[in-house]
N, C-alpha and C positions, 0 to 999 in steps of 0.2 A: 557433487555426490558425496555423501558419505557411508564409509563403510565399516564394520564393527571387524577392530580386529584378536580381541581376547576377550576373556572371560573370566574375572573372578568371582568369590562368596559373596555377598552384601549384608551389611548390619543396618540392623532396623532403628526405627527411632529417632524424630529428629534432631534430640539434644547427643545422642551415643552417637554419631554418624561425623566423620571428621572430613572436612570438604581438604584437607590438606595430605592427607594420607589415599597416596594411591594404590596402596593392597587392596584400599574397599571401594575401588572405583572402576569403571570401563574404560577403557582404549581406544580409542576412535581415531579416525585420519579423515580429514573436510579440506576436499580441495581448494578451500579460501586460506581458511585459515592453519591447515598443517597436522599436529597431533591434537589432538581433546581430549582431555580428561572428564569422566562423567561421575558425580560421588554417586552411590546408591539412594539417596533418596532420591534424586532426580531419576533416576532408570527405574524407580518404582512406579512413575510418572506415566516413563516412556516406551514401558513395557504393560500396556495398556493397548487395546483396542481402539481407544478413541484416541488416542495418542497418534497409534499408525494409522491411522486414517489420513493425520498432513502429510502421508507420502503418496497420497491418489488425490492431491490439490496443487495443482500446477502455481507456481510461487506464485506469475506472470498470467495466470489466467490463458485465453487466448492468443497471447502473443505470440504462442511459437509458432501459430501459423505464418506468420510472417518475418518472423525471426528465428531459425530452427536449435536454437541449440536453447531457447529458452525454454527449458524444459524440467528444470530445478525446481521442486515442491517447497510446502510449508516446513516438509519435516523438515530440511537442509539448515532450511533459514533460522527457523526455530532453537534447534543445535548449536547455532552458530552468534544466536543474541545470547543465550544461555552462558556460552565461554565465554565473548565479549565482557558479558554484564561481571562476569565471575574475576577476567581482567584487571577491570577498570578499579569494582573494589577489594580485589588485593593489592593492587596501587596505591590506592589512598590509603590501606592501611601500612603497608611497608611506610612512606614518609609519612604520615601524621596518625598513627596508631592511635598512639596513647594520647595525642588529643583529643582526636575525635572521640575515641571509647567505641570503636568497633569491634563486634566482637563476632562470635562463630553463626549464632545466628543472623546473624545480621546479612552475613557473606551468604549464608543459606535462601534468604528472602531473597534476595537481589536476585540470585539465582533462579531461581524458582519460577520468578516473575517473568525474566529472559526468554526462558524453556516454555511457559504457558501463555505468554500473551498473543498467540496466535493462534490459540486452538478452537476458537469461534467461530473462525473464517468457514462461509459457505461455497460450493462450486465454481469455481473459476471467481474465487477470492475477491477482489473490489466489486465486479461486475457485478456480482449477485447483489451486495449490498447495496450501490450505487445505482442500479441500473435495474435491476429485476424488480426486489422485493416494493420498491417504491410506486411503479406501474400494478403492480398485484396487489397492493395493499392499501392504495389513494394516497398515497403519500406518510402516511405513518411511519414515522422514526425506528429504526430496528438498526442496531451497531454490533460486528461481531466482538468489538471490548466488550460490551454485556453479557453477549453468548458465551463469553471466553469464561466471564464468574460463574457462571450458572453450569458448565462443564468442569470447573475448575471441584464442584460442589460435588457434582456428580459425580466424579472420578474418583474422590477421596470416600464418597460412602458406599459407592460400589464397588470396589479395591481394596475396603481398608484400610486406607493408607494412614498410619499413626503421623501425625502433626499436628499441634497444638491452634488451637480456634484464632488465638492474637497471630502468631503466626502466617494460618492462614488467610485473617484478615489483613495482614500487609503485603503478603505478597497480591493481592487480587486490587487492593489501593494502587499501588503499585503500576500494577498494568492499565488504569484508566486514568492515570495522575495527568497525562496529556491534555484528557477530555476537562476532568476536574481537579485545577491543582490544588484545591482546599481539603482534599479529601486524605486527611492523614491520621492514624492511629492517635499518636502524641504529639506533644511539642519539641519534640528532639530527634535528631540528627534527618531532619526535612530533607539533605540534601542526599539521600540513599533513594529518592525520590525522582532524582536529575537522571539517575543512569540509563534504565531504562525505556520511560514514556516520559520524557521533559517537558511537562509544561509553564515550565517560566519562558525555554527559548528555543527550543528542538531540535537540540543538540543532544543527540541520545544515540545507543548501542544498538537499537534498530535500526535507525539510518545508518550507520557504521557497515553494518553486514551488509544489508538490499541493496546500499548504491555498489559497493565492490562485487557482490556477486554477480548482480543482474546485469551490469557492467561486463563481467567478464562472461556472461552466460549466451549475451546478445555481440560479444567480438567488439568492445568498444574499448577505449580505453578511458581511463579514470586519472584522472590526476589530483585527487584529493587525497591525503596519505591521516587515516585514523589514529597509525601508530603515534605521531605526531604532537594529535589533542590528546590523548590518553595518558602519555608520558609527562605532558607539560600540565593538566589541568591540579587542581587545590582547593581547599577545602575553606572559605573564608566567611564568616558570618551564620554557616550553617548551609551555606549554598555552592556550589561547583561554578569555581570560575578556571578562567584560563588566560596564558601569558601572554600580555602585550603583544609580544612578538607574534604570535602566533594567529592573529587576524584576521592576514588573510588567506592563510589553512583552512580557518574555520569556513570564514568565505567564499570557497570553495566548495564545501560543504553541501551546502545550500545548491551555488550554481549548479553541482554535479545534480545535486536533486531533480533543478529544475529542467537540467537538459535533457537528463532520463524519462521526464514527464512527456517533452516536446519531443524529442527522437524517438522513441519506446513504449512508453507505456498509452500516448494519445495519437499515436502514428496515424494517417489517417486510413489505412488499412486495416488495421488493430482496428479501429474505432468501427471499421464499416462492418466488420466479420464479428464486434460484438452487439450489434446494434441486430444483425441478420438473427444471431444468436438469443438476443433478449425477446425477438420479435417468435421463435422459437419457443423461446420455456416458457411465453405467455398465454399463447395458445394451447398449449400444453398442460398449463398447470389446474387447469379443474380438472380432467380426469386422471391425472396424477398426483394432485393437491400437494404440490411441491413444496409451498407454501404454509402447509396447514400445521408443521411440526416444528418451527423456527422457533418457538421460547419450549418446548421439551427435547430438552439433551438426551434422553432415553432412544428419543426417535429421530432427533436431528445432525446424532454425528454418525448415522448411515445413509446420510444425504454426502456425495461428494462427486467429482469430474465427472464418473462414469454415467450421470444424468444425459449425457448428449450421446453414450450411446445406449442406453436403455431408451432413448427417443428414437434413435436412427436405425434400430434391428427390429423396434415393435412392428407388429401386423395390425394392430389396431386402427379401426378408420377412424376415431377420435382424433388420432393421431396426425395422420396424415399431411396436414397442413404444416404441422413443424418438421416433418422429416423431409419434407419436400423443401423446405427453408433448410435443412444442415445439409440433402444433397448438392443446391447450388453453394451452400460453401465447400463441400467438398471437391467440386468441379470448379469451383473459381469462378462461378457464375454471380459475383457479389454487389452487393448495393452502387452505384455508380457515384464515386466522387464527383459533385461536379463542381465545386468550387470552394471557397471559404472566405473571413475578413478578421481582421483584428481588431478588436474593438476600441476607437478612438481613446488617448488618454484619459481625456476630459470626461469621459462620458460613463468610465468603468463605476465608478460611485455608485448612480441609479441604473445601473443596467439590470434587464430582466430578460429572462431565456427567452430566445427566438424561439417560437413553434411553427411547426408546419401550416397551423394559421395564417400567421403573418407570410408568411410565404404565398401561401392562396389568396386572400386577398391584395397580394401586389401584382398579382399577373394579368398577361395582356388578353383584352378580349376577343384580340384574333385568335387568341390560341387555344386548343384544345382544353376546355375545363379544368383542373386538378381538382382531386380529388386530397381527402388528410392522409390515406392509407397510399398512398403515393410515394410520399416524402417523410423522409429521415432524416431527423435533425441531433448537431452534438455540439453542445457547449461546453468548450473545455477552459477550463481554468486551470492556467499555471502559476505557481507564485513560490515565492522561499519560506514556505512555512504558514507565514502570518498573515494571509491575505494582502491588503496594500501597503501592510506596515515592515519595514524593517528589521528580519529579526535578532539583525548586531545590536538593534538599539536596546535590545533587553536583555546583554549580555555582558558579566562582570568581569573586568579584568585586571590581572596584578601585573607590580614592576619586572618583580624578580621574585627566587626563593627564598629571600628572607624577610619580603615583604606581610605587613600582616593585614593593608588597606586595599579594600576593592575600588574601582571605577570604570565607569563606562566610558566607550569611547566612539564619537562621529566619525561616522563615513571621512567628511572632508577632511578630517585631523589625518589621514590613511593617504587617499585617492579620490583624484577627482573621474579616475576614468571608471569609477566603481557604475553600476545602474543609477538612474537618477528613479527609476521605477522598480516597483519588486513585483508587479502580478500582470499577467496578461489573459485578454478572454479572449479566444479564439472560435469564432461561431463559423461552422462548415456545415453545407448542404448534402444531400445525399438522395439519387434518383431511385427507388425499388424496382422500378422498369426503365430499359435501355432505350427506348424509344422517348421517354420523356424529358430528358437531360436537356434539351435546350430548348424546353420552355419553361424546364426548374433554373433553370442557370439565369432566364431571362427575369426571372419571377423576384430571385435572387438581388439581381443587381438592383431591379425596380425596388428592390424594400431599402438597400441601402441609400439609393438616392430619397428617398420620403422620410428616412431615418436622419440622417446626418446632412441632408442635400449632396452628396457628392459619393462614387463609388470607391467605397477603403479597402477593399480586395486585389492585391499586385496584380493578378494577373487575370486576360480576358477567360473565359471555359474552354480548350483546345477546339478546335473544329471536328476532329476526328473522334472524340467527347461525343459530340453532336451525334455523330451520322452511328444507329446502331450496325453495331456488330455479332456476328455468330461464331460459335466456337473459335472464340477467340483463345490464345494461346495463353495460360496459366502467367501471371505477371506478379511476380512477389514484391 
């Protein structure tokens, strides 16, 4: 949570505006990170409408239904890459200033970028992206990094916000440098480019914030310490690298990511209540045309969380069939796990999404028919970043502090108990009615055996899975 705790004047202007002088800046306390300082160009940002709207956007999306204290917005996070980002390069400029040639704007961009790169994001955050707009839209490509320029646009000509066009052209570079690393104003200091949205290796200040908070949002603990890389990282070639030593911190990194993935963010609860829920805004969305405002910022940043209860108070019979989907999530009446498998080593390469097809067509002809509208399916992908690649292996590092040569470094040169793999596919079933679970479960097993010959799911579907139940008792 963050809370504003003063108030001073603000000076306008982004060259007049001193990110180091705190008479011209706000007071803040973010319980990650402690006190914040905010300079006024950024609280011209953030004192914005569309701005406070990432405080009605749960960081976490639906997760706190099954995890309660996850209930931390965009604002937070957002806040909280903005210091970060602000951090890291007044870091690099205290040791290597007047090498590198950083200067006030520069600290300004970074900044900026921190504070805006999440301001895209639609209703319960990934899911919308990942999960909604693609079903409503045939698959057609929409990223909130995009939406984030195009609000980025909007903000500054409906606000008039004074900031210079280069300017704002690197801070918007900036926040999609992940998606596109070639996208850079100039040929100079690239590596103002690393803090933020990294895409050389994904070691950046957003990860930094999300894994500590969600971390502590969700009661887990963390063992990855940012202060760490932050202190130890260097400027060498034009790119952010980091101390030998420091490896496997980084490594860490990563794993914490990827546990967050597999504990949190793909829990198979989480997954069933947003699966209930996409099955909701779809049905939903022609006579609400949820969909129809997603590239105009004018109309698309009064789209946010309160979708699911402007669904679930409406009186409208359009309606009805989604409201009656967020009552069984409301009563825990939810899609029925009924089993999962991990997708063979060998086999992750050419893998393609299980559908509920493939599931139909594996079942037994004693059994009851299935139907597509039956079956719920979720492939989740976890990985450290880089899909099946390694992402130490594109990661530059020095001796010591007086070193001026990068190099990278193998896993095996470290650890051999490191992963010999970095990405897993987890494909899990999901029954829509309770009475069907064991002939989805059987349906199931039969696809793995035609798939691979042999069943790769640990465990059989419970029995008690099997036999439905009624009002049964709320299970987190």
């Amino acid at each position: 949570m963050v809370t504003f705790c003063d108030e001073n004047f603000l000076c306008s202007g982004f060259a007049s505006s001193s990110t180091d002088d705190r008479r011209f800046s706000k007071h803040i306390h973010d319980n990650v990170h402690g006190n914040i300082y905010l300079d006024s160009l950024s609280l011209k940002f953030i004192d914005t409408e569309q701005f406070q709207r990432l405080r009605d956007l749960k960081q976490l999306g639906l997760t706190y239904m099954v995890y309660p204290g996850a209930v931390h917005s965009r604002f937070e996070h957002s806040v909280g890459v903005c210091w970060l980002a602000s951090e890291a390069i007044h870091r690099l400029k205290t040791y290597q200033g007047l090498e590198l040639g950083i200067e006030r704007c520069d600290i300004q961009t970074v900044k900026l970028a921190g504070l805006l790169h999440d301001v895209g994001h639609g209703p319960f955050s990934h899911m919308f992206e990942r999960e909604f707009l693609p079903r409503v839209l045939n698959g057609l490509k929409w990223s909130h990094e995009e939406m984030s320029l195009k609000m980025i646009d909007y903000i500054v000509d409906e606000h008039n916000i004074e900031i210079d066009s280069e300017s704002l052209k690197k801070v918007k570079e900036m926040i999609i440098a992940s998606e596109n690393s070639t996208s850079k104003s100039s040929n100079e200091k690239h590596f103002l480019y690393d803090i933020v949205a990294n895409g050389r290796n994904g070691i950046d200040v957003d990860k930094f914030d999300y894994i500590v908070r969600d971390s502590r949002a969700c009661g887990l603990g963390c063992n990855f310490q940012f202060q760490r890389v932050l202190e130890t990282m260097r400027v060498i070639d034009d790119e952010i690298c980091y101390r030998a030593k420091e490896y496997l911190t980084i490594h860490k990194l990563f794993a914490a990511r990827a546990d967050l993935h597999r504990t949190v963010y793909t829990h198979a609860k989480v997954k069933a209540i947003e699966l209930m829920f996409v099955d909701a805004m779809t049905k939903a969305n022609d006579y609400l045309q949820i969909a129809s405002n997603i590239d105009d910022p004018a109309q698309y940043w009064k789209l946010d969380d309160t979708i699911m209860k402007t669904i679930e108070t409406s009186s409208h019979q359009e309606l009805k069939e989604s409201r009656d989907l967020i009552l069984r999530i409301r009563r825990r009446d939810l899609y029925q796990f009924c089993n999962e498998f991990a997708v063979p080593k060998d086999k992750l390469e050419h893998f393609k999404n299980v559908t509920p097809q493939d599931i139909i067509c594996s079942q037994n002809s004693s059994r009851p028919a299935l139907q597509e509208d039956d079956i719920a399916m979720s492939n989740v992908k976890i990985d450290l970043t880089r899909g099946r690649k390694n992402p130490l292996e594109s990661i530059n590092f020095f001796q010591d502090y007086e070193s001026t040569e990068k190099f990278s470094i193998t896993e095996d040169q470290i650890s051999h108990l490191l992963p010999a793999c970095c990405q897993d596919m987890i494909v899990r079933v999901y029954s829509k009615k309770p009475d069907l679970v064991e002939a989805i479960s059987e349906a199931f097993e039969n696809f793995q055996m035609k798939t691979y010959g042999m069943k790769t799911q640990v465990h059989s579907t419970p029995e008690k899975k099997k036999r439905p139940r009624y009002n049964k008792p709320a299970v987190f």
